[in-house]
LOZARO-964626 format. One record per residue: residue in one letter; x, y, z of N, C-alpha, C, O in turn. Coordinates in steps of 0.001 Angstrom, whole numbers, plus 500000, padded with zeros to 6 digits. Layout:
AXYZXYZXYZXYZ ...
//
This chain:
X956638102657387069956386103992386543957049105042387437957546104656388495 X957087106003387191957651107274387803956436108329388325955737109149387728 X956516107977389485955412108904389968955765110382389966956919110803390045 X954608111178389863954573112384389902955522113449391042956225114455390942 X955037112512392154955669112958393460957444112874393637958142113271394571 X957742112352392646959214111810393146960375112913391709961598113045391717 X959413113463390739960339114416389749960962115185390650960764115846391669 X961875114816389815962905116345390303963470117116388964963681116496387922 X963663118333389077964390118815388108965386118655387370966321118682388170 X965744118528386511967407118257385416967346116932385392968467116571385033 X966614115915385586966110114547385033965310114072383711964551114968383345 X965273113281383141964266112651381932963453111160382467963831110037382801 X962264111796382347961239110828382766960731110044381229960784110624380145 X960247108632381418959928108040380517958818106868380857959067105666380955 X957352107592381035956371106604381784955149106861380814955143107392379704 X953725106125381843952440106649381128951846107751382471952165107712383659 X950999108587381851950236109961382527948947109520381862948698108826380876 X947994110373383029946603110500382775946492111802381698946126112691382467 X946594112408380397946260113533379901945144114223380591944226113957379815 X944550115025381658943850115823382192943043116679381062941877116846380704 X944535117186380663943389118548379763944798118744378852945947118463379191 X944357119278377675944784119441376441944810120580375651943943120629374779 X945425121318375718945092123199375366946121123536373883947309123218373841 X945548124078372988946791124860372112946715126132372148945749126803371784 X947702126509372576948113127990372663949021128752371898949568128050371047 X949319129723371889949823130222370686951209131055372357951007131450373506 X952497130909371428953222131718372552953692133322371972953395133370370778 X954111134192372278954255136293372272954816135840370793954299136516369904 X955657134953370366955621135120369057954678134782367930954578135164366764 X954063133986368640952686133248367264952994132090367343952574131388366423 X953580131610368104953811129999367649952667129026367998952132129695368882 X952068128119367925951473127074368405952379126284369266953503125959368884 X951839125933370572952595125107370686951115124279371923950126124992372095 X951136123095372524950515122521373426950548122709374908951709122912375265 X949733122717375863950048122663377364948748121834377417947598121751376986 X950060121039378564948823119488378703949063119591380623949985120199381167 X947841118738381412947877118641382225947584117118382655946601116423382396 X948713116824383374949355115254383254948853115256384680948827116159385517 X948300113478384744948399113204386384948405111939386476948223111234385483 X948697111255388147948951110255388562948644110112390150948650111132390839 X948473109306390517947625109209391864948338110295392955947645111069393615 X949774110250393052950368111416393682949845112733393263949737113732393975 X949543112610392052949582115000391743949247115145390065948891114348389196 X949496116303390092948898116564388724950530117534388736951256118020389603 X950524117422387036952273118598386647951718118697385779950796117971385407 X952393120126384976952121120829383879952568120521382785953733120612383174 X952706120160381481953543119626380172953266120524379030952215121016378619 X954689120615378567954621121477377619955498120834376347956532120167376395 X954841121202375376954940120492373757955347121415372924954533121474372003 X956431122368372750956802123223372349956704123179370572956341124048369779 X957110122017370396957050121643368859956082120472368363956382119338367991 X955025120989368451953706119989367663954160119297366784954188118072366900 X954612119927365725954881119438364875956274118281364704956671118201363542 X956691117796365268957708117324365588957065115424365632956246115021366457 X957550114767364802957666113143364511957310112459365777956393111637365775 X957895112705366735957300112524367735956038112455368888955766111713369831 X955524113476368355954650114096368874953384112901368626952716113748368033 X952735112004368588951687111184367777950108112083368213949908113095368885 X949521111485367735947954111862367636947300111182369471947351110064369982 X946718112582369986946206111776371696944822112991372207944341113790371404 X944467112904373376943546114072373397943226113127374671943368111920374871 X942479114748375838942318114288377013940659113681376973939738114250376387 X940573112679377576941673112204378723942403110870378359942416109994379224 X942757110734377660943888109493376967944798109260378340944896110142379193 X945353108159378434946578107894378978947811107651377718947850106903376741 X948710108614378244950040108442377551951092108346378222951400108391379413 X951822108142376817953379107236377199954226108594376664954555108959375535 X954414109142377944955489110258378005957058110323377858957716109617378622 X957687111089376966958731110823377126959412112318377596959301113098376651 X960004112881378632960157114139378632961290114774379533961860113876380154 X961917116302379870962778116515380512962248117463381560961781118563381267 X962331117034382695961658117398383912962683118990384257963864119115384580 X961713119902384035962286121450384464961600122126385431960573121562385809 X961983123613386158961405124091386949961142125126386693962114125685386185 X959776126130386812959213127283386374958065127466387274957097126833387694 X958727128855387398957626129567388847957861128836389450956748128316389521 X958692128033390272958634127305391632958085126176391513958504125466392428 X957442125683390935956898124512390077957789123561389063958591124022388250 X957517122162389247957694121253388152957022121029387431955845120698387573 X957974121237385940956762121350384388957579119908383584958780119749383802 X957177119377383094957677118739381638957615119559380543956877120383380004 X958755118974380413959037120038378804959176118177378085960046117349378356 X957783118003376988957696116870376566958507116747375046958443117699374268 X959014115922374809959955115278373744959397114268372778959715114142371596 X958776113774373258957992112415372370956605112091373309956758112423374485 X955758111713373101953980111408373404953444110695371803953509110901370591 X952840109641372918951792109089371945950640108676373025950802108796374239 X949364108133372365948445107360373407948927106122373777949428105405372910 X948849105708375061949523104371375569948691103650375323947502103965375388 X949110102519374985948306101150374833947715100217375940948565099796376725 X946609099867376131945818099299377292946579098390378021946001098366379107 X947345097771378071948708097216378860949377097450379287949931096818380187 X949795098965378649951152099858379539950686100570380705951567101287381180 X949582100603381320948973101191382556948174100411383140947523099526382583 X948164100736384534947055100035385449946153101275386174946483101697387282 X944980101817385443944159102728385770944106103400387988943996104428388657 X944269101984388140944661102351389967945741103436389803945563104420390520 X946826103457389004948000104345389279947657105696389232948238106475389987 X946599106185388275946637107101387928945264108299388811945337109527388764 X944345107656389402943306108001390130943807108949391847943629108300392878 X944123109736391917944449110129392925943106110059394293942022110631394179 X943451109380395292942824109370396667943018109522397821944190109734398131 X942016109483398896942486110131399852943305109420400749943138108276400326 X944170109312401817944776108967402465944218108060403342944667106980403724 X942668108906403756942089108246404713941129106712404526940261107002403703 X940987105572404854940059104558404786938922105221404511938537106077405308 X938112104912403216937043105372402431935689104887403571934715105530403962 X936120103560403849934741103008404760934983103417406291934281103047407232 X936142104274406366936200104568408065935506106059407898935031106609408892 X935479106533406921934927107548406598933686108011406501933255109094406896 X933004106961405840931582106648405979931140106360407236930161106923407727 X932059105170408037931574104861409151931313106488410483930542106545411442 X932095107336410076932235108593411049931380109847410683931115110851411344 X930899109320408921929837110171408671928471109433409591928035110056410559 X927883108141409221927024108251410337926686107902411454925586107705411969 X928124107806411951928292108260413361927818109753413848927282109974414934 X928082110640412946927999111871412814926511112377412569926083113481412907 X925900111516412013924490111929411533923813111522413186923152112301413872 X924082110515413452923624110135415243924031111068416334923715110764417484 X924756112272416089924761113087417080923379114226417013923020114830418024 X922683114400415644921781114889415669920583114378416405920123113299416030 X919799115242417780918688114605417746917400115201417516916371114701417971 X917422116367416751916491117134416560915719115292415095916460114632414367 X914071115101415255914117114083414492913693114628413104913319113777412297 X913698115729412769913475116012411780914433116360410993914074116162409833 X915725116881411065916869117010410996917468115564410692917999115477409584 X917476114573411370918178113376411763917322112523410748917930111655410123 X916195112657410560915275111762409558915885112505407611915677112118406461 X916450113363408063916113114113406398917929113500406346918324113035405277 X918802113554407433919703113186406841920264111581406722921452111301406563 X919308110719406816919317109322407043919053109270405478919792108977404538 X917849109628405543916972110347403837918320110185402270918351109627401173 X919209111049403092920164112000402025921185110421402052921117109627401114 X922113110172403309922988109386403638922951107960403821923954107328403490 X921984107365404283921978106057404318920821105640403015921184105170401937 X919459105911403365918207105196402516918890105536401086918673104732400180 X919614106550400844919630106651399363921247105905399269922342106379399569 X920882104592398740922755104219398889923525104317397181924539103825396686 X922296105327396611922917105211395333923663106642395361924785106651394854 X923144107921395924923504108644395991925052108271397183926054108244396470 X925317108082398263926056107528398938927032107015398295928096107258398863 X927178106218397062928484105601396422929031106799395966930180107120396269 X928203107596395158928729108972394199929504110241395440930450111016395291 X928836110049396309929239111311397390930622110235398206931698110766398478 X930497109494398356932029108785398991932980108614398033934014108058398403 X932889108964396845933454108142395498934042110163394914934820110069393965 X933854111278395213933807112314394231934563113069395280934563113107396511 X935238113682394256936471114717394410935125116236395512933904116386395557 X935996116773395978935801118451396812935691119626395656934957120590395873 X936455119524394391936743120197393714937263119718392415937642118548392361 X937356120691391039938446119969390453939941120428390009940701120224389063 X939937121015390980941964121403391148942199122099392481943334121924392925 X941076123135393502941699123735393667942278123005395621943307123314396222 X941264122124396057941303121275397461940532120010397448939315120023397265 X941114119059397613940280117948397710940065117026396267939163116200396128 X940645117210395687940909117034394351940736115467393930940802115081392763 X940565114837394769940802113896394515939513112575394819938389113058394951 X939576111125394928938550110376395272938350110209396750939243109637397377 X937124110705397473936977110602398468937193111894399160936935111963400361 X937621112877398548937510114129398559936391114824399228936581115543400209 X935446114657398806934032115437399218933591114962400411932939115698401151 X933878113711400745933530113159401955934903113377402859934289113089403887 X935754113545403169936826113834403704936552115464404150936374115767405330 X936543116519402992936139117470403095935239117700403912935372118593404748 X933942116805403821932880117174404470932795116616406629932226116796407706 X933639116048406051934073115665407877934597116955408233934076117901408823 X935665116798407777936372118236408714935387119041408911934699118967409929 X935142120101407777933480120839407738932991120688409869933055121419410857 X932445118953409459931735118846410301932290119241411819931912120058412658 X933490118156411762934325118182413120934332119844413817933907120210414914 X935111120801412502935129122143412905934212123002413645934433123905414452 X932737122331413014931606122968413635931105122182414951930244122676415678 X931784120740415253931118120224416741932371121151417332931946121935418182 X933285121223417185934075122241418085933696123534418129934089124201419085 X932831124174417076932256125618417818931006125545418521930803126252419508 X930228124805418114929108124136418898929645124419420362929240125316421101 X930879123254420716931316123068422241932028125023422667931714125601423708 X932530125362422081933108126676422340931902128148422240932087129272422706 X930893127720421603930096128803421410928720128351421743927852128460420876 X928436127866422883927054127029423025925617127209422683924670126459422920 X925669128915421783924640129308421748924053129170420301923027129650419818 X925247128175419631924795127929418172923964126436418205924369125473418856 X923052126432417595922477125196416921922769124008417201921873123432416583 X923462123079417759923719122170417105923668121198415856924412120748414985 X922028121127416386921379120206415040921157120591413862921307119779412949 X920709122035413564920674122914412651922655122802411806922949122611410625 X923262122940412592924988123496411797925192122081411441925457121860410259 X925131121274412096925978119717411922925062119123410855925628118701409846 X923795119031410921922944118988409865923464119882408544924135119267407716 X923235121067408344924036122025407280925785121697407005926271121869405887 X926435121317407927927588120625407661927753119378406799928492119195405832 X926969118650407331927324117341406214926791117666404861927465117411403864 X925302118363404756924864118379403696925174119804402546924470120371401711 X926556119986403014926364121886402739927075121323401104926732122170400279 X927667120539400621928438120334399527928002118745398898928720117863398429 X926512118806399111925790117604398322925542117773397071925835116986396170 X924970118847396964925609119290394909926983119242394058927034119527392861 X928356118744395031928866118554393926928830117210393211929421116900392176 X927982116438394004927608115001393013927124115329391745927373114438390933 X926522116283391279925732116416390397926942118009389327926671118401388192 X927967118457390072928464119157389571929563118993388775929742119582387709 X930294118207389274931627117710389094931429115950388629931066115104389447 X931672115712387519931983114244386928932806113474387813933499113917388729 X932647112093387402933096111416388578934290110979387728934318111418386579 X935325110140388146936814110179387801936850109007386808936129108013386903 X937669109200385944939126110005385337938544111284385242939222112152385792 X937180111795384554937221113145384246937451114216385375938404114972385563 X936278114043386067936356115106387553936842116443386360937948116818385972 X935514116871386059935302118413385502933936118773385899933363118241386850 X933586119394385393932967120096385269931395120094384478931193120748383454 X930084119033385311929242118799383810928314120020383563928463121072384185 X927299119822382576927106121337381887925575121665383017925253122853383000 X925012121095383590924329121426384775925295122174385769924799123128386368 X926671121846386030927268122371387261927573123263386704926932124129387300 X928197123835385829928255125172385008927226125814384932927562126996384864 X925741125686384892924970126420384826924293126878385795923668127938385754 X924383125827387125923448126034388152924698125991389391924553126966390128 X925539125369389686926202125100390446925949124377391454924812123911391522 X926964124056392573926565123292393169925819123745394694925103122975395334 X926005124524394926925139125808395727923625125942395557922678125858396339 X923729126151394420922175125759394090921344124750393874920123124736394031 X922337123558393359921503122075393603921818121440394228921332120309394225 X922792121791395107922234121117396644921503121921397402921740121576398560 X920695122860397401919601123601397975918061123054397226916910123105397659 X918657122491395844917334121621395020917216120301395747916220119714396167 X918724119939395790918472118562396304917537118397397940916461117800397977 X917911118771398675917547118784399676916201119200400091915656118729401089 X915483120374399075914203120668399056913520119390398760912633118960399497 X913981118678397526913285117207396974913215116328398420912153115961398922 X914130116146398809913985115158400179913332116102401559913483115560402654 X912871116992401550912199117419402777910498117495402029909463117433402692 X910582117665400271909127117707400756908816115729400721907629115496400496 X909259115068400815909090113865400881908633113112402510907878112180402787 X909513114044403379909040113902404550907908114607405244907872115836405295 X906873113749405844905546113975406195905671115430407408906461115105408294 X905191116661407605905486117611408403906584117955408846906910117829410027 X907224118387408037908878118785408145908700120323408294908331120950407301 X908864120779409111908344122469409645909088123001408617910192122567408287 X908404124118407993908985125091407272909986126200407188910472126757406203 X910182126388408532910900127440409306912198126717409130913104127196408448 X912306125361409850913412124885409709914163124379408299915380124314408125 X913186124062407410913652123726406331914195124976405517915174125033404774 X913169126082405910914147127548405304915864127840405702916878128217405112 X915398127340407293916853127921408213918124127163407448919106127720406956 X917811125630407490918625124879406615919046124908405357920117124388405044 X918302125485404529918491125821403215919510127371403013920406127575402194 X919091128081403842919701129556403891921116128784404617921800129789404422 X921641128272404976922737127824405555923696127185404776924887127181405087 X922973126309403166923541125894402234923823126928401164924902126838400577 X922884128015400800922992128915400112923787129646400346924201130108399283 X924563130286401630925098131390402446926567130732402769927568131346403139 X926475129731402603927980128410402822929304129632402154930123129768403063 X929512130067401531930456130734400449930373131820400981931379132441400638 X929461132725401943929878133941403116929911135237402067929727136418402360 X930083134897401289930084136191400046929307136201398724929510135109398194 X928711136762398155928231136821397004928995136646395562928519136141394546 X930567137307395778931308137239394890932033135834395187932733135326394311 X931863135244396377932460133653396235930911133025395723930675131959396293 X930109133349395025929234132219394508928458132053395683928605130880396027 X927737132619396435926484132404397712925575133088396589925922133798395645 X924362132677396963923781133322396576922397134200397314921319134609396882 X923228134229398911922772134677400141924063135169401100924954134336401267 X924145135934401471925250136194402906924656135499403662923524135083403413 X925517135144405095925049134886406057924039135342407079924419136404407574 X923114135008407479921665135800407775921733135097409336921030135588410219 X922536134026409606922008133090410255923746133013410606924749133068409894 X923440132812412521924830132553412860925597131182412755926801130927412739 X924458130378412689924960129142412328925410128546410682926029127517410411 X924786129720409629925301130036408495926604130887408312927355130817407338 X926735131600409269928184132218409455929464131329410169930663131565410021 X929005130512410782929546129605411513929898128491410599930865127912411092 X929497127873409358929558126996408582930669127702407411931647127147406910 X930236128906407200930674129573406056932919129870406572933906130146405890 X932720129632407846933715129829408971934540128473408492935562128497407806 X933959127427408938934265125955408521934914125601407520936084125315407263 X933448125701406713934109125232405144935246126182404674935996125813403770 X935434127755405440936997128264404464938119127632405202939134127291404595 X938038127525406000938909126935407083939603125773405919940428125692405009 X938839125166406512939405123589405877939632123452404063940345122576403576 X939020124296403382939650124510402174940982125623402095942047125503401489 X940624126412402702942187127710402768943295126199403039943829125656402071 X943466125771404242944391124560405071944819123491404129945989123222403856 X943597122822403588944096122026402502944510122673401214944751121702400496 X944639123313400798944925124183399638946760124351399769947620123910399008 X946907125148401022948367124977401460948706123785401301949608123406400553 X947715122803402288948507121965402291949128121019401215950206120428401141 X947600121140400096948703120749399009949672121029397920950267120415397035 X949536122509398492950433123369397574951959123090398427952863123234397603 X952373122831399446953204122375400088953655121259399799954874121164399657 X952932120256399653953520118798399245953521118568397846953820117427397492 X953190119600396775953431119076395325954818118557395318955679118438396191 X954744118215393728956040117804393488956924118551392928956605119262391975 X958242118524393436959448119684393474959259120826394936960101121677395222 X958211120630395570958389121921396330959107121831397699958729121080398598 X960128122624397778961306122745398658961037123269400215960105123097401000 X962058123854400272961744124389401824961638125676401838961391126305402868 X961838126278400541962559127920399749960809128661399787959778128117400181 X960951129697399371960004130499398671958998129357397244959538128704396351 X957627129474397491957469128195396398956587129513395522955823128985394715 X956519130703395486956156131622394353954440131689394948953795131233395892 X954187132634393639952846133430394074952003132215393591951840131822392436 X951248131452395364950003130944394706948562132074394651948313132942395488 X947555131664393103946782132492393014945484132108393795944653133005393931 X945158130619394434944111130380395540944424131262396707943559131848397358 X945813131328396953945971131794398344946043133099398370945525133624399356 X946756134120397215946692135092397069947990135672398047947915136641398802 X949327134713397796950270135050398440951324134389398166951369133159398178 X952410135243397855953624134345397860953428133621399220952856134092400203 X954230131907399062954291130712400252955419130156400455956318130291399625 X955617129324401749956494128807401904956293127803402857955270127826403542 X957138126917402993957135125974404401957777126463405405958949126835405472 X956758126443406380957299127409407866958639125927408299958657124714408088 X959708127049409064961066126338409716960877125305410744960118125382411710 X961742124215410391961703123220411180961854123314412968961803122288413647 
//
């Protein structure tokens, strides 16, 4: 197959894609025409179906895997397909591994450094609630090692949320060591557990959208549910602390208009809220840097970053 990562422009590709998402739009003249969002374990590209109506075109809908036939162009700094022929591929012409994008890193070295990570806590009430969350519950544990950070904009991918949630962590044992007057157990605790609602927000893969609980409540808010459920389970779990911890998951997003539904009240909630942009701003570049087609040039206005980008000189 032709991976995502390897298009280049003024070529014709002829493989199978994951259909993502499936849109009809109408273009300044009235026309109908399709924009599909294609992927493969490298990346996701944009496809465009200018003529629906066209013999070619067969009957498909996301999330189908199809058998693309198309001419690889460039717009906005970006690689699009401009598609020619599509139908749904037949259960033989793909091997579902191809198309699942993951993380780089060993899934079980990952786990292994999450609770490694939970053992630096020794506050035991703290350290008991996240054994609670991370180990005793190993059903929840497959879904949180197994689920994307997001669904497009960092982390996108399997193993995502747990990858994500390291850094998170790492970032905050380094302000811990640089700022000694924060928390430990309190931030590193709120670190691992600050993005435990998107198990429950985000579908688990091929889809990785959006389910109609995470649309309504988000994941901000039920992982502040979740975590209430497992503290009142534990026998005298001080209240103070279970507030402090909770205001630390709520306040994670530092703004109201990013979806908190608290500012930071708490320096170790400002300190997290520090973290988690960190490492999403970083990965965001970073994978806006390594898509496919992107050069060494000007790569156009991204709208996460809120800036025309580029790759700094060798």
């Amino acid at each position: 197959m032709k991976y995502i990562e390897s298009l280049r422009e003024g070529t014709r590709v002829s493989t199978v894609y994951l259909c993502r998402t499936k849109q009809t739009l109408l273009t300044k003249t009235g026309k109908e025409y399709f924009s599909l969002l294609l992927q493969d374990k490298t990346g996701t590209v944009d496809g465009k179906i200018w003529d629906p109506g066209n013999p070619g075109i067969g009957e498909f809908d996301a999330p189908d895997y199809v058998a693309v036939d198309a001419d690889v162009t460039m717009f906005s700094g970006k690689i699009q397909l401009n598609v020619r022929r599509i139908r749904k591929a037949d259960p033989g012409e793909y091997s579902p591994a191809d198309y699942l994008p993951a993380s780089e890193r060993s899934n079980d070295a990952m786990v292994m450094e999450l609770k490694t990570a939970i053992e630096t806590v020794k506050d035991p009430n703290y350290r008991q609630l996240l054994r609670a969350v991370f180990i005793e519950d190993q059903e929840f544990l497959e879904q949180f090692r197994s689920r994307s950070a997001a669904k497009t904009v960092h982390h996108s991918f399997i193993g995502g949320l747990l990858e994500h949630t390291l850094s998170v962590t790492r970032l905050c044992e380094y302000y811990c060591r640089s700022y000694p007057y924060l928390k430990h157990d309190l931030l590193i605790t709120a670190a691992l557990c600050h993005d435990i609602g998107k198990v429950k927000e985000l579908s688990a893969f091929p889809e990785n959208d959006y389910t109609d609980e995470g649309q309504l409540l988000g994941h901000i808010v039920m992982g502040c549910e979740m975590l209430g459920e497992k503290i009142r389970k534990i026998p005298g779990f001080p209240e103070k602390k279970a507030a402090e911890l909770r205001h630390c998951i709520l306040a994670h997003h530092g703004e109201l208009e990013y979806g908190s539904p608290k500012k930071p009240a708490l320096v170790e909630a400002a300190a997290l809220n520090l973290a988690d942009n960190t490492d999403a701003k970083l990965e965001t570049f970073r994978e806006a840097l390594c898509a496919p087609g992107a050069g060494n040039g000007w790569l156009g206005f991204n709208r996460y970053l809120d800036s025309n980008i580029r790759k700094s000189t060798e």
